[in-house]
Backbone as CSV, one residue per row, in Angstrom:
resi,resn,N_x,N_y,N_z,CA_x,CA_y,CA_z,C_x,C_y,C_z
1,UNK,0.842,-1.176,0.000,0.000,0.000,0.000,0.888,1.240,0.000
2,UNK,0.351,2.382,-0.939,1.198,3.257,-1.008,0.442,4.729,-0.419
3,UNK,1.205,4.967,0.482,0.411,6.149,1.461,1.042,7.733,0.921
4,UNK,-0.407,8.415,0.534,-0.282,9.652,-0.142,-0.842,10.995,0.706
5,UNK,0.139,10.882,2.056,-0.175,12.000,2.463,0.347,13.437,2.177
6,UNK,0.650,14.600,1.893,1.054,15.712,1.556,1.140,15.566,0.033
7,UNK,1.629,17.188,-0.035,2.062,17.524,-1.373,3.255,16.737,-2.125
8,UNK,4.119,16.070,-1.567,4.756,15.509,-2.845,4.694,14.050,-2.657
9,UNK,3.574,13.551,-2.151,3.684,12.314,-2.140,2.903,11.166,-3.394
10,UNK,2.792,12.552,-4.276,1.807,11.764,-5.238,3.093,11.876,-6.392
11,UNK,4.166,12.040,-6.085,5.625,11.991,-7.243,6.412,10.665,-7.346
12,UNK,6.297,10.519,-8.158,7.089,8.846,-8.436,8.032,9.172,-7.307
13,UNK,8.442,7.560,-7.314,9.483,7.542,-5.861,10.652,7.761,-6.944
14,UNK,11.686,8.492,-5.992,12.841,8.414,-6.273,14.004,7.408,-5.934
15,UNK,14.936,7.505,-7.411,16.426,6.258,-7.201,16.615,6.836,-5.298
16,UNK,17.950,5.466,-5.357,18.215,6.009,-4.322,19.589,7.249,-4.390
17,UNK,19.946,7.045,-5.874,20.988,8.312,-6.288,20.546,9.273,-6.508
18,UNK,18.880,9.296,-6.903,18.190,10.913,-6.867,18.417,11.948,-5.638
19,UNK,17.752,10.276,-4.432,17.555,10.855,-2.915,19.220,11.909,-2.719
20,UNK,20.193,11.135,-3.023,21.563,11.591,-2.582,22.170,12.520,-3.168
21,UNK,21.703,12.752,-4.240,21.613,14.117,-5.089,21.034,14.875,-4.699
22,UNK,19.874,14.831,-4.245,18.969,16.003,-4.109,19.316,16.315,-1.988
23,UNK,19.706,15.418,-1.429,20.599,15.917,0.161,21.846,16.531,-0.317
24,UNK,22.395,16.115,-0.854,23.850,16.484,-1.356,23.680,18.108,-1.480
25,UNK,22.433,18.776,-2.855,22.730,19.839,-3.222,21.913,20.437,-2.466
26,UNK,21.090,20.367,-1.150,20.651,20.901,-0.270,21.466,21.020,0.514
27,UNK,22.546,19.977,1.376,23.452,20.658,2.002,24.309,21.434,1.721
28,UNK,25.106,21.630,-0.100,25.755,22.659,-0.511,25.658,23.675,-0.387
29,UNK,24.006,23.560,-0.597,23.187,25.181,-0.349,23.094,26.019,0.710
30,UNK,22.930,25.139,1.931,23.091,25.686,3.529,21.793,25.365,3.748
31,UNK,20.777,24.228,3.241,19.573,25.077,3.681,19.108,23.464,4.860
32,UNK,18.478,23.651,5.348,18.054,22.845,6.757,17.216,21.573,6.126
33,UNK,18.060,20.558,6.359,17.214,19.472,5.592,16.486,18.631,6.868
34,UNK,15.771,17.899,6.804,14.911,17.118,7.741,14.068,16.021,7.052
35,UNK,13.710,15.093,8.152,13.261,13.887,7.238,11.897,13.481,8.494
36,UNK,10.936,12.930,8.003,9.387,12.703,8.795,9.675,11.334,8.499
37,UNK,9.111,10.988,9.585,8.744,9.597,9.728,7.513,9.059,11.004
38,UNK,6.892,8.493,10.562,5.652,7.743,11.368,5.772,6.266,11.171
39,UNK,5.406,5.385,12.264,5.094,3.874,11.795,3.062,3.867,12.063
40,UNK,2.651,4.814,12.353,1.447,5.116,12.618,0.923,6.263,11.806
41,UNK,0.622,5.529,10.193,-0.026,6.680,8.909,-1.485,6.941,9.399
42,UNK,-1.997,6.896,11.002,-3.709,7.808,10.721,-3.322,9.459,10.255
43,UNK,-4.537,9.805,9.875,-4.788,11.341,9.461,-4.002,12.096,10.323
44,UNK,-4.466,11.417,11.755,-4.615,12.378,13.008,-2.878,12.931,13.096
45,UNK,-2.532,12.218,12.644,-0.575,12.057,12.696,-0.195,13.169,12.035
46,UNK,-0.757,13.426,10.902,-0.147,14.528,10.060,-0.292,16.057,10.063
C-alpha cells in the first residue's frame, strides 16, 4: 500500500541516487534538511 499524504507524495518515488543528489545539493546550499517519519499513517498524525 502506497500512502499519499502531503504535497509531494503523489511523485514517483525516487532512485536512491536521486535521494543523494537532491541531500547532497541541499546541504551545498546551507539550507536545513529534515526527514518525517511515522510507523502510525492515521490522518490524526499529520
Amino acid at each position: 500500500m502506497r500512502l499519499t499524504q502531503g504535497t509531494f507524495s503523489y511523485l514517483p518515488d525516487l532512485t536512491d541516487e536521486q535521494i543523494t543528489k537532491q541531500i547532497n545539493y541541499a546541504i551545498s546550499q546551507g539550507f536545513a534538511v529534515s526527514i518525517e517519519y511515522t510507523d502510525d499513517p492515521h490522518p490524526r498524525n499529520s
